[in-house]
N, CA and C atoms as an extended XYZ file, in Angstrom:
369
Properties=species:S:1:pos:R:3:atomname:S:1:resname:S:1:resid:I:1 pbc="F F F"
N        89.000       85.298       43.716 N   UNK     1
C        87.884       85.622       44.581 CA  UNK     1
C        86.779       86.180       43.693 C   UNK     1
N        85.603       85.429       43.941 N   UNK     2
C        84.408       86.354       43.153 CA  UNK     2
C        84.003       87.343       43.691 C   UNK     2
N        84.122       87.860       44.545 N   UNK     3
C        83.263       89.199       45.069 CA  UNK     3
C        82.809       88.694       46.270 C   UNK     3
N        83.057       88.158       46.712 N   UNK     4
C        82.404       87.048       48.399 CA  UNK     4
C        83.563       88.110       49.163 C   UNK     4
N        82.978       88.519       50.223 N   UNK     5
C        83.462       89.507       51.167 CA  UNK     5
C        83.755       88.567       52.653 C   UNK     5
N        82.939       87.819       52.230 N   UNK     6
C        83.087       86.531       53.637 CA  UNK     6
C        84.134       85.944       53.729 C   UNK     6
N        85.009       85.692       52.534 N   UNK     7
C        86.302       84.747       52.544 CA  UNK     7
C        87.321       85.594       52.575 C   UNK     7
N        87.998       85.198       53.606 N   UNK     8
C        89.557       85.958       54.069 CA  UNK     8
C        90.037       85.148       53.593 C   UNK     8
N        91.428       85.532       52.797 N   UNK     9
C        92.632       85.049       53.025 CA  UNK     9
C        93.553       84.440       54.182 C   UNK     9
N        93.361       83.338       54.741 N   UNK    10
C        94.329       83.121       56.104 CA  UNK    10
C        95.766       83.084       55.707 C   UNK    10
N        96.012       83.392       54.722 N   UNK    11
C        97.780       84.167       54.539 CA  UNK    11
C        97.644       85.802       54.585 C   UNK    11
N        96.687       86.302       54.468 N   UNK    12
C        96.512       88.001       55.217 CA  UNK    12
C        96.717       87.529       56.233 C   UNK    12
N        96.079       87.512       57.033 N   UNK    13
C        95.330       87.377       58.549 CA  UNK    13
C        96.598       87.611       59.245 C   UNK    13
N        97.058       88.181       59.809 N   UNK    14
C        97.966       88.499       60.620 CA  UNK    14
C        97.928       88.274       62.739 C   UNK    14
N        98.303       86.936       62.686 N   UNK    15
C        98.260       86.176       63.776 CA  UNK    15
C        99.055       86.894       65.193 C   UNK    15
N        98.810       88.505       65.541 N   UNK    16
C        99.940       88.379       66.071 CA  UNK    16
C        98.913       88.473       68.092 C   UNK    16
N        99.962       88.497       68.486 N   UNK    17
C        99.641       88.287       70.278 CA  UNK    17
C        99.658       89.469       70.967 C   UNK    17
N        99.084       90.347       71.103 N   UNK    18
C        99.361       92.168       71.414 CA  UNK    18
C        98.842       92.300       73.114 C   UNK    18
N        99.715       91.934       73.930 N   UNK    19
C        98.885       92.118       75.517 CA  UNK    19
C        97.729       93.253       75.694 C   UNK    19
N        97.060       93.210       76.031 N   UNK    20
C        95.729       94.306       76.196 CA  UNK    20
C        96.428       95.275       77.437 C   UNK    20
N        95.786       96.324       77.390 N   UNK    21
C        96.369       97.846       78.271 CA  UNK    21
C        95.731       97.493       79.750 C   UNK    21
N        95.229       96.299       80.511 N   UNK    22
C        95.023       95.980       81.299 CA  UNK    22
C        95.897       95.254       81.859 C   UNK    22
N        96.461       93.973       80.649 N   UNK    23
C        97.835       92.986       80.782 CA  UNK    23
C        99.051       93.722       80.490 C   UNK    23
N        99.224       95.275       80.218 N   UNK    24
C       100.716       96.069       80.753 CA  UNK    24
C       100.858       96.535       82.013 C   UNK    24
N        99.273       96.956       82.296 N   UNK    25
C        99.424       97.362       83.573 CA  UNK    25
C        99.720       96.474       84.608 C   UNK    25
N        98.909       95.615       84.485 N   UNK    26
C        99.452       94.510       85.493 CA  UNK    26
C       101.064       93.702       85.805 C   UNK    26
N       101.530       93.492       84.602 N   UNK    27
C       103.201       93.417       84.084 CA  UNK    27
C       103.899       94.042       84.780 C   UNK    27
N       103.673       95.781       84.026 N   UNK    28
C       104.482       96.705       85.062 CA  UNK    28
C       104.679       96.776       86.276 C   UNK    28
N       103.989       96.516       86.800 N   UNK    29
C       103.146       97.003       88.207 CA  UNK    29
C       103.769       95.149       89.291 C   UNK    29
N       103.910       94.526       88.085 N   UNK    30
C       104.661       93.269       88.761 CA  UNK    30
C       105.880       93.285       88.642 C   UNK    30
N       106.576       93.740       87.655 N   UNK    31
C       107.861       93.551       87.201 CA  UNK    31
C       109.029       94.505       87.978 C   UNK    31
N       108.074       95.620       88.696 N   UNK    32
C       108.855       96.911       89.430 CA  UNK    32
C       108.388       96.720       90.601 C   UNK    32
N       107.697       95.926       91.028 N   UNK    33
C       107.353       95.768       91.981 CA  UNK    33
C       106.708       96.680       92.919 C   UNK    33
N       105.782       97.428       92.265 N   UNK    34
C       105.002       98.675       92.668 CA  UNK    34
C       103.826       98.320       93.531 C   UNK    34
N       103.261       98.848       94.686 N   UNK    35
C       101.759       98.713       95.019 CA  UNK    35
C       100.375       99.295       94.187 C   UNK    35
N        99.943       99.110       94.341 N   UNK    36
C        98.634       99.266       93.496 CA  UNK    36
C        98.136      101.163       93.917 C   UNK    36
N        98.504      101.476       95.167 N   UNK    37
C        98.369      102.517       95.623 CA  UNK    37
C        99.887      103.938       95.042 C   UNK    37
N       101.062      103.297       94.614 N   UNK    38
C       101.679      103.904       94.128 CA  UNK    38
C       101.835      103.993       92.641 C   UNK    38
N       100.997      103.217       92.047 N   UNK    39
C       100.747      103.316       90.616 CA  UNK    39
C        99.856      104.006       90.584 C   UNK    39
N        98.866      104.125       90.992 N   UNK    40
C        97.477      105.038       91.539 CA  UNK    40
C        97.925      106.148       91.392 C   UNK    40
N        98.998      106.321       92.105 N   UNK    41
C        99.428      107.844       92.428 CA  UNK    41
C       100.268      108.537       91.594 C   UNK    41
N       100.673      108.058       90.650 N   UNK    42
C       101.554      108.128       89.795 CA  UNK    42
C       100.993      108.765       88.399 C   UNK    42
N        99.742      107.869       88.338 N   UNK    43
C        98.711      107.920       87.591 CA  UNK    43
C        97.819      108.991       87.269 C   UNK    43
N        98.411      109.504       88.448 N   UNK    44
C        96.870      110.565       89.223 CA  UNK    44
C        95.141      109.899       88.893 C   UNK    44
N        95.295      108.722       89.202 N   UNK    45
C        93.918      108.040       89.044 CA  UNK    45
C        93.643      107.672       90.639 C   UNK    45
N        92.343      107.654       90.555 N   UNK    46
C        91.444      106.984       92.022 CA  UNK    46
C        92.330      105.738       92.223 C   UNK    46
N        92.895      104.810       93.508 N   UNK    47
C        93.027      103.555       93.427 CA  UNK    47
C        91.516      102.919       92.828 C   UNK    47
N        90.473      103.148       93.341 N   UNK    48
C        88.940      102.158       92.745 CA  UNK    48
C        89.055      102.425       91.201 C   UNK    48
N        89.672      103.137       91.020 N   UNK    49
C        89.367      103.574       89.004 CA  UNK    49
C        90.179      102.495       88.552 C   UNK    49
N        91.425      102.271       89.195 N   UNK    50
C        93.154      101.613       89.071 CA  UNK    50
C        92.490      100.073       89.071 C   UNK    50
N        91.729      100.224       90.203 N   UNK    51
C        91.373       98.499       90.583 CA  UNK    51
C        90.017       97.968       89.719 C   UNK    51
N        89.580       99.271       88.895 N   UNK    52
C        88.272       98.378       88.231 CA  UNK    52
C        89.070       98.400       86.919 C   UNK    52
N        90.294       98.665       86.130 N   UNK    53
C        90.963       98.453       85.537 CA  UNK    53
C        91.636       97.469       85.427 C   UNK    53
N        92.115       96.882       86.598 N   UNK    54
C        93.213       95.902       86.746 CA  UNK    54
C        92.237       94.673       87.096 C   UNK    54
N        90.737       94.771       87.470 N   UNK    55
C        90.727       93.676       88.183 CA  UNK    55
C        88.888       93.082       88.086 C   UNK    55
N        88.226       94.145       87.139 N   UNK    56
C        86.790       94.110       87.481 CA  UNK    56
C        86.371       94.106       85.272 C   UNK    56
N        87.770       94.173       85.033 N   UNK    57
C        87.155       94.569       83.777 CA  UNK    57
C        86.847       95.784       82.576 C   UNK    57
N        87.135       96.786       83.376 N   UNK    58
C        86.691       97.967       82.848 CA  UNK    58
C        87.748       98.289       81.896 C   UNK    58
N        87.889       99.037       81.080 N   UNK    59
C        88.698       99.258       79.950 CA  UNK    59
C        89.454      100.199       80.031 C   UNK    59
N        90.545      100.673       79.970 N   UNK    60
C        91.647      101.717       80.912 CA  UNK    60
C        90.991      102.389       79.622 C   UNK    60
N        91.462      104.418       79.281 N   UNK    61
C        91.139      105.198       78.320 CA  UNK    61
C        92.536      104.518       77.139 C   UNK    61
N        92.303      104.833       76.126 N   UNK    62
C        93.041      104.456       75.197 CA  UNK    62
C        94.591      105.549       75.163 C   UNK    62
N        94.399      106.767       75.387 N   UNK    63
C        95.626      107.418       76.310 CA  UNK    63
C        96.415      106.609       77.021 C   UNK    63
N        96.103      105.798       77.791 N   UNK    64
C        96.907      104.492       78.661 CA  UNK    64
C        97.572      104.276       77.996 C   UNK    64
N        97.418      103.864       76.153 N   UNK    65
C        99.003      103.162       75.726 CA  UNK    65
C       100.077      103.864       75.403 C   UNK    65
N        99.648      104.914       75.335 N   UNK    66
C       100.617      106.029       75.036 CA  UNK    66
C       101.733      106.086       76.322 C   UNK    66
N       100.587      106.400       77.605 N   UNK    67
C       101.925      106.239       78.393 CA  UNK    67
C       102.448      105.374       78.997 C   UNK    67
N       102.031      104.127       78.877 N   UNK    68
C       102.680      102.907       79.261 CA  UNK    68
C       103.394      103.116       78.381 C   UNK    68
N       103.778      103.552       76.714 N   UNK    69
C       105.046      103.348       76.784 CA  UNK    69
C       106.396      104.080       76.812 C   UNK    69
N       105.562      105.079       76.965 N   UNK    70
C       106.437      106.199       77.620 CA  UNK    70
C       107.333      105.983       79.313 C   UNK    70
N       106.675      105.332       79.678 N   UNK    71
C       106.527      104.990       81.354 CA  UNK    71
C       107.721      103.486       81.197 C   UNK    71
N       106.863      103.169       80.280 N   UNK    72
C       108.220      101.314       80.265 CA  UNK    72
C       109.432      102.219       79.547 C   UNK    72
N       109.392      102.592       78.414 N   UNK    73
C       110.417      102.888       77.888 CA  UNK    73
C       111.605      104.050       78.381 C   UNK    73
N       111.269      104.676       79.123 N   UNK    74
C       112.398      105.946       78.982 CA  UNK    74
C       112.045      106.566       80.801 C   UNK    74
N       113.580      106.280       81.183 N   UNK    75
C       113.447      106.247       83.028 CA  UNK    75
C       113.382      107.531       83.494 C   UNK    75
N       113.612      108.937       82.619 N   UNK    76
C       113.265      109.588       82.725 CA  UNK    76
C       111.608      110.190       83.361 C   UNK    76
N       111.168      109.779       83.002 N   UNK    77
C       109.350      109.617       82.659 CA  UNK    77
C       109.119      109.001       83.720 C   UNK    77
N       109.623      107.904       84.335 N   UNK    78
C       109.397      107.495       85.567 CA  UNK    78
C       109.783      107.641       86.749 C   UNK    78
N       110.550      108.596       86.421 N   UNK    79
C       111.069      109.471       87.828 CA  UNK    79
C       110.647      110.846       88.190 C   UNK    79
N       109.951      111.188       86.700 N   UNK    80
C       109.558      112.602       86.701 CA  UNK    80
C       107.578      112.341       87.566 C   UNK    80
N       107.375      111.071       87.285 N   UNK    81
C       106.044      110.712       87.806 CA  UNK    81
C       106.733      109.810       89.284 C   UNK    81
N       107.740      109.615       89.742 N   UNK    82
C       107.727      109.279       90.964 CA  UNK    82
C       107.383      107.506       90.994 C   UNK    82
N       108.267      106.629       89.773 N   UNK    83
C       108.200      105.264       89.774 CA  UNK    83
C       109.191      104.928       89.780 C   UNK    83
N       110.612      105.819       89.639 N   UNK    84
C       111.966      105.211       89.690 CA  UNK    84
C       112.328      104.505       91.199 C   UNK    84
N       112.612      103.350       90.698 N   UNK    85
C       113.317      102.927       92.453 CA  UNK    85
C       114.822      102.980       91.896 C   UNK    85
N       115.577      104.068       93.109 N   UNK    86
C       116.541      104.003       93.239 CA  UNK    86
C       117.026      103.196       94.426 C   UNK    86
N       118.022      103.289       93.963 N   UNK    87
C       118.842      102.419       95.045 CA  UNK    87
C       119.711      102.948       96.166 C   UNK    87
N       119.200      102.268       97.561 N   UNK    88
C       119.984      103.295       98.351 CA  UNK    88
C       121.179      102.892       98.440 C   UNK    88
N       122.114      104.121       98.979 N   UNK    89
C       122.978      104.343       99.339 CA  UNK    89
C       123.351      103.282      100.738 C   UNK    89
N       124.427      102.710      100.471 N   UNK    90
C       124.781      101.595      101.423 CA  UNK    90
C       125.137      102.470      102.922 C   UNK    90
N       124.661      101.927      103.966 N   UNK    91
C       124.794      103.133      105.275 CA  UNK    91
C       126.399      102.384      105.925 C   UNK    91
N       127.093      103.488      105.943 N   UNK    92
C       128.246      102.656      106.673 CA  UNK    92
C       127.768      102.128      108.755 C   UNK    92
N       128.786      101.370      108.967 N   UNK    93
C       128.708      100.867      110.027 CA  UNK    93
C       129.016      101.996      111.098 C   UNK    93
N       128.213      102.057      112.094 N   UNK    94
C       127.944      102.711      113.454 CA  UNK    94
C       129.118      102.927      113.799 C   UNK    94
N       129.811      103.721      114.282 N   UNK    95
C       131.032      103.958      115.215 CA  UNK    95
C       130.747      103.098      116.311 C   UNK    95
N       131.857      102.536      116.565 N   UNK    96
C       131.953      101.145      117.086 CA  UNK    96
C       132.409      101.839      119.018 C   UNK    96
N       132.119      100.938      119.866 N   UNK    97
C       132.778      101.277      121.160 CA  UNK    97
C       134.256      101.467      121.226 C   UNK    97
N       134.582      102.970      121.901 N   UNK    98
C       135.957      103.149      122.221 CA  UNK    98
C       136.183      103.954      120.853 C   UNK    98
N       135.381      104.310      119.487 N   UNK    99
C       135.687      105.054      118.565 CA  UNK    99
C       135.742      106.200      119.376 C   UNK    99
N       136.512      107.782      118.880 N   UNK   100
C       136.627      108.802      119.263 CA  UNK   100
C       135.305      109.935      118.825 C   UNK   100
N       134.651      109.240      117.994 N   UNK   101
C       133.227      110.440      117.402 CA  UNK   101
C       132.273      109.879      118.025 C   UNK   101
N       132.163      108.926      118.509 N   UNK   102
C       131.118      108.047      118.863 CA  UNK   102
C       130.251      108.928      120.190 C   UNK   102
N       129.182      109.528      120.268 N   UNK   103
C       128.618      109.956      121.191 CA  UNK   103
C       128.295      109.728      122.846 C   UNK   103
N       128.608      110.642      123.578 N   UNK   104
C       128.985      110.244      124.831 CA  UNK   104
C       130.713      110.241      125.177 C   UNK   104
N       131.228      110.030      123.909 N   UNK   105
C       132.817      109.603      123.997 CA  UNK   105
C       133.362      111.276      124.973 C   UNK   105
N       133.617      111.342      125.701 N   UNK   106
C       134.599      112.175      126.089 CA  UNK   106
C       135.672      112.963      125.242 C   UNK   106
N       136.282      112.173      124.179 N   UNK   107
C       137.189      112.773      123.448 CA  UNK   107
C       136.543      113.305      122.074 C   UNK   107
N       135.231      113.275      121.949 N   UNK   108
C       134.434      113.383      120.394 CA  UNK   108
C       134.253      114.891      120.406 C   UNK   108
N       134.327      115.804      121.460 N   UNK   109
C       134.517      117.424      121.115 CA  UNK   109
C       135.951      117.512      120.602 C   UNK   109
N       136.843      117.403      120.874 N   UNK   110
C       138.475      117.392      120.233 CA  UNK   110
C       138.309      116.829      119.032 C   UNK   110
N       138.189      115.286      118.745 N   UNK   111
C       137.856      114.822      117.752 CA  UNK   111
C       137.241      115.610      116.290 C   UNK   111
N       136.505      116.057      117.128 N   UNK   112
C       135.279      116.948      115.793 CA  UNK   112
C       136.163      118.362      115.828 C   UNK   112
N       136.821      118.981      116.364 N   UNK   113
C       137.974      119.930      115.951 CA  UNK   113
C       138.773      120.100      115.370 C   UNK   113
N       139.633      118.927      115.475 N   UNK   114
C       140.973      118.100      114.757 CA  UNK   114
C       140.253      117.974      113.023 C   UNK   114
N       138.949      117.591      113.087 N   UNK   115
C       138.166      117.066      112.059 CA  UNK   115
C       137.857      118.473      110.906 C   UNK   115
N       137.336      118.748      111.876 N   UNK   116
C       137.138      120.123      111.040 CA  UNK   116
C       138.337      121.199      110.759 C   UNK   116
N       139.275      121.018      111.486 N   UNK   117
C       140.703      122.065      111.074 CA  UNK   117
C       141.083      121.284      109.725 C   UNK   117
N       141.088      120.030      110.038 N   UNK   118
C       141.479      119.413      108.653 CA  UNK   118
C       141.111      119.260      107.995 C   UNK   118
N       139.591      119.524      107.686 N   UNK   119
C       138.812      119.791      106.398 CA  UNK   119
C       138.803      121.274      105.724 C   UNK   119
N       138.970      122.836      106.647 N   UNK   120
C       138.769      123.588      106.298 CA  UNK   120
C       140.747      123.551      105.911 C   UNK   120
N       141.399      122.830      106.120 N   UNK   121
C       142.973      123.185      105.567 CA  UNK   121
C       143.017      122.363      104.433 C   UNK   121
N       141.998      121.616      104.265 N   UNK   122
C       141.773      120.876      102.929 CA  UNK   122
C       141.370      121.717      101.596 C   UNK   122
N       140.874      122.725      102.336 N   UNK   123
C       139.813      123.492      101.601 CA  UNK   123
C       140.724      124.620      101.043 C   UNK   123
């Protein structure tokens, strides 16, 4: 090279593909299946701040990458901001007609006696 500042090396040049802090947000926000109003909130940002971010152009603060990856990486962080979806608890099936707890039942005051002697003799 003579001293020409104009000519790069295209074996420097380092080709790589880095999603922009607009294209994580949007990812995330698809991949967890979040509303735009609970990322908002999460955020503690305006939804209009959220949506001229995601959708008008505007440039999130550069802080954003920090916690996107704090936020993708470690579920901690996303539960402490209120993005963890847990999973519920499967509800068992209704006491069925003719069960003894079943409300209205006639026998569900005895029932719930019997129930409770045998939990506190459990105890």
């Amino acid at each position: 090279m003579d001293g020409d500042a104009s000519q790069v090396d295209p074996a420097c040049e380092a080709s790589v593909d880095v999603p922009t802090v607009r294209e994580r947000l949007q990812d995330f926000r698809k991949s967890r299946n979040f509303t735009r109003r609970q990322l908002a909130d999460a955020l503690s940002t305006p939804i209009k701040t959220l949506d001229s971010w995601l959708y008008e152009g505007h440039t999130p603060p550069g802080a954003m990458i920090s916690l996107l990856d704090l936020i993708e990486n470690d579920s901690h962080v996303r539960a402490r901001l209120g993005l963890s979806r847990r999973r519920e608890r499967p509800r068992g099936k209704p006491f069925e007609r003719g069960h003894k707890f079943r409300f209205g039942d006639p026998r569900r005051p005895q029932a719930l006696a019997e129930a409770r002697k045998h939990r506190e003799a459990k105890d």
